[in-house]
PLY file of the C-alpha trace (Angstrom):
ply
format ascii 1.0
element vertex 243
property float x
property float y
property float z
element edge 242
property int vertex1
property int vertex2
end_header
0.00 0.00 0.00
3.22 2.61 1.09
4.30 2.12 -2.54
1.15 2.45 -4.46
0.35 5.67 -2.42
3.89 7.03 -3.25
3.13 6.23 -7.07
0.09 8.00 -7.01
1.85 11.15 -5.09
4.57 11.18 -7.57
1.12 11.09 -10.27
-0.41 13.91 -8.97
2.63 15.80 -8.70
3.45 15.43 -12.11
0.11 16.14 -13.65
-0.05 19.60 -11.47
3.70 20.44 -12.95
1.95 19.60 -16.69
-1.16 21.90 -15.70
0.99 24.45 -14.39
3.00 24.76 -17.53
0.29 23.97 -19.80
-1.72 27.31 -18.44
1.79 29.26 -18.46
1.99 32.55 -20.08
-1.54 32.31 -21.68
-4.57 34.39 -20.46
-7.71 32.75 -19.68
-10.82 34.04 -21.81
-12.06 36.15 -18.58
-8.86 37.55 -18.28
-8.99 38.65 -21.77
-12.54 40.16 -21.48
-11.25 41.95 -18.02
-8.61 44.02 -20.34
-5.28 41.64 -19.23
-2.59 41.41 -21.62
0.68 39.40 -21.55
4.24 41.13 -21.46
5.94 38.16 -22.19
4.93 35.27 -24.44
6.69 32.21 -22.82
8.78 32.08 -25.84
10.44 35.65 -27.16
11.56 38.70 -25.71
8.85 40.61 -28.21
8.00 43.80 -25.95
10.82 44.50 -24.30
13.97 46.25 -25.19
17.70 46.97 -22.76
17.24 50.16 -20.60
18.46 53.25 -22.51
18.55 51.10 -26.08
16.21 49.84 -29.01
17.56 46.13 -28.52
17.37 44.12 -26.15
20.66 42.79 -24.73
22.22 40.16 -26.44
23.88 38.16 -23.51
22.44 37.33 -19.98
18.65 38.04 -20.17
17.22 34.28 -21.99
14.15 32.75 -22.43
13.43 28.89 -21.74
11.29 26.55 -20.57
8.60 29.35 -20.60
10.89 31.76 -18.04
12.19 35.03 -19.02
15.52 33.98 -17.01
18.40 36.38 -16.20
21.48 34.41 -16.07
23.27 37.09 -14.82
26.89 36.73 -13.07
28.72 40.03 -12.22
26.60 40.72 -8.83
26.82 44.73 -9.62
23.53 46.50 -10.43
22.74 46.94 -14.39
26.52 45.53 -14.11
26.58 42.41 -16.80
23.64 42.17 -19.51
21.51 45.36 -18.06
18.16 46.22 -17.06
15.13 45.16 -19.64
12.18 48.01 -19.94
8.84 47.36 -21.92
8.32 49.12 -24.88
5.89 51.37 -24.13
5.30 53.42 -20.80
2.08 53.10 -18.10
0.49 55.37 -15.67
-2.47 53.49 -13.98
-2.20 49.68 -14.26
-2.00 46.44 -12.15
1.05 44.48 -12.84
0.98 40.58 -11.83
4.21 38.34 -12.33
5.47 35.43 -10.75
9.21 35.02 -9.58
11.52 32.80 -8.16
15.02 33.96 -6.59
18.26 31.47 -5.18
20.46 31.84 -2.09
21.74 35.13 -2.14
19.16 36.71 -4.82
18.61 40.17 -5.70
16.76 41.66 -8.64
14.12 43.89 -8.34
10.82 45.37 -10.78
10.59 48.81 -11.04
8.19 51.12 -12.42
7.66 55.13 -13.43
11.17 54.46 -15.25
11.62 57.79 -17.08
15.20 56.69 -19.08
16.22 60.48 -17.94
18.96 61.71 -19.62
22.02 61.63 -18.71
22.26 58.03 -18.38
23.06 56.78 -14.99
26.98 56.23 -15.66
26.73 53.01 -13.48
23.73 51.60 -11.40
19.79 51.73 -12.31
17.59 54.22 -13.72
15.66 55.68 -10.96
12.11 54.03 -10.63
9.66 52.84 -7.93
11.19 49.42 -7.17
9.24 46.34 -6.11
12.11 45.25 -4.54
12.62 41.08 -5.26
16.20 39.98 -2.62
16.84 37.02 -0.35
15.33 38.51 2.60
16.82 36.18 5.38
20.49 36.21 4.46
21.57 38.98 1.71
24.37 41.03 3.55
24.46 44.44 2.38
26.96 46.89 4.00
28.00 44.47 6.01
24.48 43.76 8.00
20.88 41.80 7.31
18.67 44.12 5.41
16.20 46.80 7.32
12.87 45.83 6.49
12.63 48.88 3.54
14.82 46.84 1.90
13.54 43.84 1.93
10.86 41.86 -0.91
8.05 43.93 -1.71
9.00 47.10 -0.15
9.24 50.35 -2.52
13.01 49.93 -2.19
14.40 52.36 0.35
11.29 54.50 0.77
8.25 52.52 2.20
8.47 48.64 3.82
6.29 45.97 3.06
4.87 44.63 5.89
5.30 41.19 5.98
7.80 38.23 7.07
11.28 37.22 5.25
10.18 35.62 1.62
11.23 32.03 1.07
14.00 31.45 -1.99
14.07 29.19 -4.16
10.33 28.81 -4.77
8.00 30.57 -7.01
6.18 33.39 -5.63
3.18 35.79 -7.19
3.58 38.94 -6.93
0.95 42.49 -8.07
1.74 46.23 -8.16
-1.55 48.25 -8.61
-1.02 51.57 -9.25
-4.33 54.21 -9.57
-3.44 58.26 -9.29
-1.53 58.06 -6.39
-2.47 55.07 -4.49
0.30 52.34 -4.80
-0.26 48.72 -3.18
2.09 45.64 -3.29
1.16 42.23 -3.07
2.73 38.83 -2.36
1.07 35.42 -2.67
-2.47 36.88 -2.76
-1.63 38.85 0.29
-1.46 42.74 0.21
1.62 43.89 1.95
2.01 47.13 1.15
-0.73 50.33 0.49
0.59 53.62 0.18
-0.81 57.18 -1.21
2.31 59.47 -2.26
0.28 62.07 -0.88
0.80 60.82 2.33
3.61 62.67 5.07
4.37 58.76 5.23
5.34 58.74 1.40
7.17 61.97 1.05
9.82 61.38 4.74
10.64 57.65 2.92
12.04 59.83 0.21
13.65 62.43 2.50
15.24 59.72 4.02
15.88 57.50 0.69
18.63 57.64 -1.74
16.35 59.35 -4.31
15.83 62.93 -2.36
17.73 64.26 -5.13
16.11 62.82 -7.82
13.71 66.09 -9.00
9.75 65.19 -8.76
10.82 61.30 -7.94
7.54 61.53 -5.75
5.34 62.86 -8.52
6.25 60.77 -11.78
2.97 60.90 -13.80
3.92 57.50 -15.78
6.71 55.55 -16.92
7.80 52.07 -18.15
8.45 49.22 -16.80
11.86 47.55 -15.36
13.30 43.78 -14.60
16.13 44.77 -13.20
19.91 43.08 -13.66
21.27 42.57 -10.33
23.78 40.03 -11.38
21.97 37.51 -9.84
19.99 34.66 -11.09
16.56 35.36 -11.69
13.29 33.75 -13.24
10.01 35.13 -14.25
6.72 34.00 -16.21
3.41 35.06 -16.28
3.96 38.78 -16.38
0.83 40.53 -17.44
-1.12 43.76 -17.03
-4.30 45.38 -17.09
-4.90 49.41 -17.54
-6.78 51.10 -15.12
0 1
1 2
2 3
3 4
4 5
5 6
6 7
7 8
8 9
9 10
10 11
11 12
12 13
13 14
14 15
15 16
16 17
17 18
18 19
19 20
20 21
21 22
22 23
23 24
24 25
25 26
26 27
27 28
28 29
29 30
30 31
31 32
32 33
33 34
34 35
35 36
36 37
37 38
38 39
39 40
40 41
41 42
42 43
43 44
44 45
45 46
46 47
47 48
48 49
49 50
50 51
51 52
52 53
53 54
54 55
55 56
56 57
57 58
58 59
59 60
60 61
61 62
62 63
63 64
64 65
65 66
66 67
67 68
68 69
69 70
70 71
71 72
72 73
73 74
74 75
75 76
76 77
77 78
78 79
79 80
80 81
81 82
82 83
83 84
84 85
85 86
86 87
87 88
88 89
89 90
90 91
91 92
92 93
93 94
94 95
95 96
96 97
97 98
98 99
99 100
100 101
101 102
102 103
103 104
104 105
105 106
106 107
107 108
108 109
109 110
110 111
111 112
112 113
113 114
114 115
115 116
116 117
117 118
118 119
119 120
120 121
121 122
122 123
123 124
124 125
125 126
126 127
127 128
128 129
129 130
130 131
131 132
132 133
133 134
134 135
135 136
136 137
137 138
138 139
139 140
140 141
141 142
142 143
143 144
144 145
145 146
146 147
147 148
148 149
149 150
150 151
151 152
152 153
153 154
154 155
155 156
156 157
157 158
158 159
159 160
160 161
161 162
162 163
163 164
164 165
165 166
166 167
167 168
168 169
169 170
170 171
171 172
172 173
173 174
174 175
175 176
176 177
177 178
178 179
179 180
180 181
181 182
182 183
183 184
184 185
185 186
186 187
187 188
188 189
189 190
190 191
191 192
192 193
193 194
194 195
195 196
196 197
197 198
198 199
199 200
200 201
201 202
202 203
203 204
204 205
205 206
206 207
207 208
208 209
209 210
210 211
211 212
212 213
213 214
214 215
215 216
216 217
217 218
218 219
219 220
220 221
221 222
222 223
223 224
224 225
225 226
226 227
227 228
228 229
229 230
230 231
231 232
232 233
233 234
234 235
235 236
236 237
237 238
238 239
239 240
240 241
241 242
């Protein structure tokens, strides 16, 4: 009986990984009536382009097996194949895409990307970053990250409110963006609501890295980032619906 209900584990575990990849990257006809779309197809890089050029990077950023896959190496930010925008910008949208991160991950997806001129001469483009990192054990400056820094915080300026994010596992993630209310979610869970009205919103960017970055609390739209972090990082099922 032990083997026979280990075959029929290993059955149903196999015929959820076929339905999972089977339904990958496609929109379901409700989603298509609701006003979804897909940003990536499962099977090009159609829709996206490298930060700051009209091609997309021809090293690091790869698609297989249905995952737009950074295979990334240099650990510096936009340090090895660069950041990937879309190719057109958004104002008011939700934004759903699953992840997965290993040991010692950090990427991040940022929006309200601007490509302002002069180009950074190393680093990111500024943006409002859903921030994607190894919560638990990424050492930066020498310590554990504050909790601002951590998965699905607006990197540096507002912390999600939540526990450290599990690696190595795939995780869903939504940014909903309408005028100036911002929320992040993780696994169905919001984590993060924030108006950039709020005294809340304006001190996290007193106290960020951006307070120099002119009207960085008032972009009106932008496109969107998958940023290279020099880490390995996976996504599929990145789609988005206007508001």
């Amino acid at each position: 009986m032990a083997r026979i209900s280990s075959l029929l584990l290993v059955i149903m575990l196999f015929s959820n990984f076929l339905a999972r990849a089977q339904n990958a990257n496609v929109l379901t006809k409700s989603e298509q009536d609701a006003g979804w779309k897909l940003l990536f197809d499962g099977k090009t890089t159609n829709g996206w382009r490298g930060a700051y050029s009209t091609a997309f990077p021809k090293h690091g950023w790869v698609v297989k097996d249905g995952e737009l896959r950074g295979e990334l190496s240099e650990g510096a930010e936009s340090g090895d194949a660069g950041d990937i925008v879309t190719q057109r910008k958004y104002r008011n949208f939700e934004l759903v895409f699953e992840w997965r991160l290993g040991k010692g991950g950090n990427s991040g997806v940022k929006y309200f990307i601007e490509e302002r001129l002069p180009k950074p001469e190393k680093g990111s483009q500024a943006g409002y970053e859903y921030q994607l990192i190894d919560d638990a054990t990424y050492i930066y400056q020498g310590k554990l990250l504050p909790q601002d820094l951590k998965t699905a915080s607006i990197y540096d300026v507002i912390a999600a409110e939540k526990p450290d994010t599990k690696i190595e596992v795939w995780h869903t993630s939504k940014i909903k963006v309408e005028n100036d209310q911002i929320e992040h979610w993780l696994d169905q869970v919001k984590v993060l609501d924030v108006n950039r009205k709020d005294t809340r919103f304006k001190q996290g960017i007193i106290d960020s890295k951006y307070k120099d970055y002119q009207g960085f609390g008032t972009i009106p739209e932008g496109y969107i980032l998958f940023q290279d972090h020099g880490h390995s990082v996976a996504f599929r099922n990145i789609k988005i619906r206007e508001l």
